[in-house]
C-alpha positions in Angstrom: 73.5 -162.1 25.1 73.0 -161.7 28.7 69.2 -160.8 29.9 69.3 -159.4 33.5 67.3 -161.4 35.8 63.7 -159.8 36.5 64.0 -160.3 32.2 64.7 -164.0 32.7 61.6 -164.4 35.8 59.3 -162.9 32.9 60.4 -165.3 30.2 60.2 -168.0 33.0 56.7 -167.1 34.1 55.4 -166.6 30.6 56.7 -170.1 29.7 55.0 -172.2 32.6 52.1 -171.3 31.4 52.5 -172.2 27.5 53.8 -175.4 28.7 51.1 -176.5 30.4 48.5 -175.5 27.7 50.6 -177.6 25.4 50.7 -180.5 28.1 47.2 -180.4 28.3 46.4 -180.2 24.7 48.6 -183.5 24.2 46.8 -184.9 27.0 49.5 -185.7 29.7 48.1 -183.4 32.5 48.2 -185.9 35.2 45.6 -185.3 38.0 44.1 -187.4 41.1 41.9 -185.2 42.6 38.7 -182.3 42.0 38.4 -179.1 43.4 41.5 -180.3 45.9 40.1 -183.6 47.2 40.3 -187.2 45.7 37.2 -188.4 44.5 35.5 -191.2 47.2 34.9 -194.5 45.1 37.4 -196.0 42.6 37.9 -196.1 39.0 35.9 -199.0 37.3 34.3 -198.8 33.6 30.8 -198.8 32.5 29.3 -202.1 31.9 26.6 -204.0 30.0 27.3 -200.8 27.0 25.6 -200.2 23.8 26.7 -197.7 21.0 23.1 -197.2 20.2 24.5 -194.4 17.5 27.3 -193.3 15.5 26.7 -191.6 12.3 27.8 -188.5 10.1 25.4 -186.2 10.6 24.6 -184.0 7.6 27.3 -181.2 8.7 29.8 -183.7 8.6 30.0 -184.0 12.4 30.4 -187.6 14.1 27.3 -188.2 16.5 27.2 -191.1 18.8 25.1 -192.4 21.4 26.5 -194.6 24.2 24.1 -196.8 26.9 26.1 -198.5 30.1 25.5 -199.0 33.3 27.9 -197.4 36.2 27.6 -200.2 39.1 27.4 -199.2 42.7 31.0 -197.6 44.4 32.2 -197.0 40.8 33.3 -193.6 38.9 35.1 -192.9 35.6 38.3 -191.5 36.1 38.8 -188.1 36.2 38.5 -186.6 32.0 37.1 -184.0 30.0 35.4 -183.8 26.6 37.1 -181.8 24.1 33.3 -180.9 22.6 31.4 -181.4 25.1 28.3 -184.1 25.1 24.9 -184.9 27.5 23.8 -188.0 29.7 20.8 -188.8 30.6 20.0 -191.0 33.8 17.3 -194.1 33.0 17.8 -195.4 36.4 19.7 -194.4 39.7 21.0 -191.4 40.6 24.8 -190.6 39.2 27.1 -187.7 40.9 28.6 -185.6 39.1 31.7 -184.6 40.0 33.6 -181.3 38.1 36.4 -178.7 38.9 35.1 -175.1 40.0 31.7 -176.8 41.0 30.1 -178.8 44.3 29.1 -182.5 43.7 26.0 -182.6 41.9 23.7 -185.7 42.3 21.4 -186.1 38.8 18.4 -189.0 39.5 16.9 -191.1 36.7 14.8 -189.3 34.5 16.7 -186.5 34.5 20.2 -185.0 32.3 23.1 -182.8 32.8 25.5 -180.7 30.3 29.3 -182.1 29.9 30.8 -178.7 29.1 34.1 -178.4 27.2 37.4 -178.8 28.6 36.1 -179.5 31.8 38.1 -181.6 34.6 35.2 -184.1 35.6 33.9 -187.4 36.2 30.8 -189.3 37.1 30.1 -191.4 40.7 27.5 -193.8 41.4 27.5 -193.7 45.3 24.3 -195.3 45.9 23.3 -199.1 45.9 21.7 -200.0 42.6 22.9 -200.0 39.2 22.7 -196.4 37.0 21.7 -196.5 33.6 22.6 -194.0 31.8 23.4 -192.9 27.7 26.1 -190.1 26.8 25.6 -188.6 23.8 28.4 -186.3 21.7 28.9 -184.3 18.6 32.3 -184.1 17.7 34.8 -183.7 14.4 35.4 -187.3 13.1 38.3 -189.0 14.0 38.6 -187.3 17.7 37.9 -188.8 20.8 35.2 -189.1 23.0 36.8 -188.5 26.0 40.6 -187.9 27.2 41.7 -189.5 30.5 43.6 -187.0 32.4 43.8 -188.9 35.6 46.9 -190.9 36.6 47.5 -194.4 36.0 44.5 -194.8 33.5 43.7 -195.0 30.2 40.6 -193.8 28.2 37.8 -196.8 27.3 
């Protein structure tokens, strides 16, 4: 069967789509950059870290607390939580860095949201050490975060 051609644009354009979403849910969406622009220090993991929790919580869902440290003129790559989570800053000040948003720099005592789904990652781009703790409630058996950015591989 033959489809004339403004059918076969249609079909095309409605695919792209679907095959992204599909990319993305199997985690091969292969990015370098936020809102356009590479992100200014490089990739190193946290140090000196502490799962200070990880339990079944009475619903059934996993919880788990994580303390590290994010040395100066390092970031996590670029990820996104598929449940979301919290950190909280002890010492330092972290930058947050997501998709749709400006830079956002969060100083110790203080804690930000890690909405769903979202394109992000975290930058210490000051001279001492940040402690911080990320916390998530997720279905057992998932992960805690899903490296999107290329060349890298989740902790």
């Amino acid at each position: 069967m033959r489809f004339p051609a403004p059918a076969l644009l249609l079909v095309a354009a409605l695919a792209v789509p679907q095959a992204a979403a599909a990319d993305m849910e199997l985690g091969v969406l292969d990015v370098s950059s936020l809102n356009g622009a590479p992100l200014p220090v490089p990739v190193a993991p946290l140090v000196a870290t502490h799962t200070m929790m990880d339990i079944i919580d009475s619903k059934g869902m996993r919880v788990v607390v994580v303390m590290g440290t994010r040395r100066p003129g390092t970031r996590a790559p670029i990820h996104v939580h598929d449940y979301g989570g919290h950190t909280c800053v002890f010492s330092g000040e972290i930058t947050i860095f997501m998709e749709g948003h400006a830079p956002l720099p969060k100083p110790a005592g203080s804690c930000y949201d890690m909405p769903p789904n979202m394109l992000m990652s975290a930058a210490n781009l000051g001279a001492t050490d940040v402690v911080l703790t990320d916390t998530f409630t997720l279905p057992p058996g998932r992960p805690l975060m899903t490296v999107r950015e290329r060349g890298y591989m989740a902790p």
